[in-house]
C-alpha angles and dihedrals in degrees: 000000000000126000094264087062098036104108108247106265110244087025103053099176091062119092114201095220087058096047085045097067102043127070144143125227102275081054094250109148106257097234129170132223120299091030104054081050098051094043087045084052091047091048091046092045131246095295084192103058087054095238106090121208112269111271091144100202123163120235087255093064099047124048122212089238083060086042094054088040096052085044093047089050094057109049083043089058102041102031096029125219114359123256106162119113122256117275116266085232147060098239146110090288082055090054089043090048098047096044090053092043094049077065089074111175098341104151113261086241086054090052091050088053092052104048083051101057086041090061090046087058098055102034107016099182084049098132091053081081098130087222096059086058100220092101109110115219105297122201109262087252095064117103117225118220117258133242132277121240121240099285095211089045087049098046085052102053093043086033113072081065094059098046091061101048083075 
């Protein structure tokens, strides 16, 4: 199979020939759900292996309120409404635990809809990350978005603060 044909890495149900062919008018690749959810979460970085993906943001450009959201979306999306009890200490875990919960019984394709506006918001070229593979052929001179750090590194880390406030 030819490049065209190969699955995206990171996003393994999009197929660049596909992605290729459909844009919108700002030239951001036209994706579904699950797909634009799935491309948004390879672009953020697996927020479950501990290692994130490689959005390399610094602490000034996302606040610890957008980290605990993008955490409590995904959980929301991938593990679905939450039903663990609440956390024996007032930490980072506690923060993680209460954003998801706030979420209540929002759908897990809500959820999805949601993480990926979220990430346009805060990268809105997001999707023009070489890895992702949507990106068309840019001049030399144009600068690619950077990754995004681990989102439940960095709510823990910004997290334990926000669990405190109340």
């Amino acid at each position: 199979a030819g490049a065209a044909e190969a699955a995206v890495e990171g996003a393994p149900s999009i197929v660049a020939s596909r992605v290729l062919g459909s844009r919108d008018s700002s030239g951001a690749p036209v994706l579904g759900f699950p797909e634009k959810y799935e491309a948004a979460r390879a672009f953020v970085g697996d927020a479950s292996d501990g290692h994130g993906g490689g959005i390399a943001w610094s602490e000034a450009d996302v606040s610890d309120s957008d980290r605990l959201l993008l955490y409590a979306l995904q959980r929301q999306a991938e593990d679905g409404q939450c039903t663990a009890g609440s956390p024996s200490y007032w930490g980072s875990e506690r923060a993680k635990w209460k954003a998801w919960r706030e979420l209540g019984s929002m759908s897990q394709i809500e959820a999805m809809v949601h993480y990926a506006r979220a990430v346009e918001e805060l990268a809105p070229r997001w999707w023009e990350y070489p890895p992702l593979g949507f990106a068309l052929p840019a001049a030399a001179d144009t600068p690619m978005p950077a990754p995004l750090p681990n989102v439940r590194d960095a709510a823990a880390a910004g997290g334990a603060a926000a669990g405190t406030s109340g």
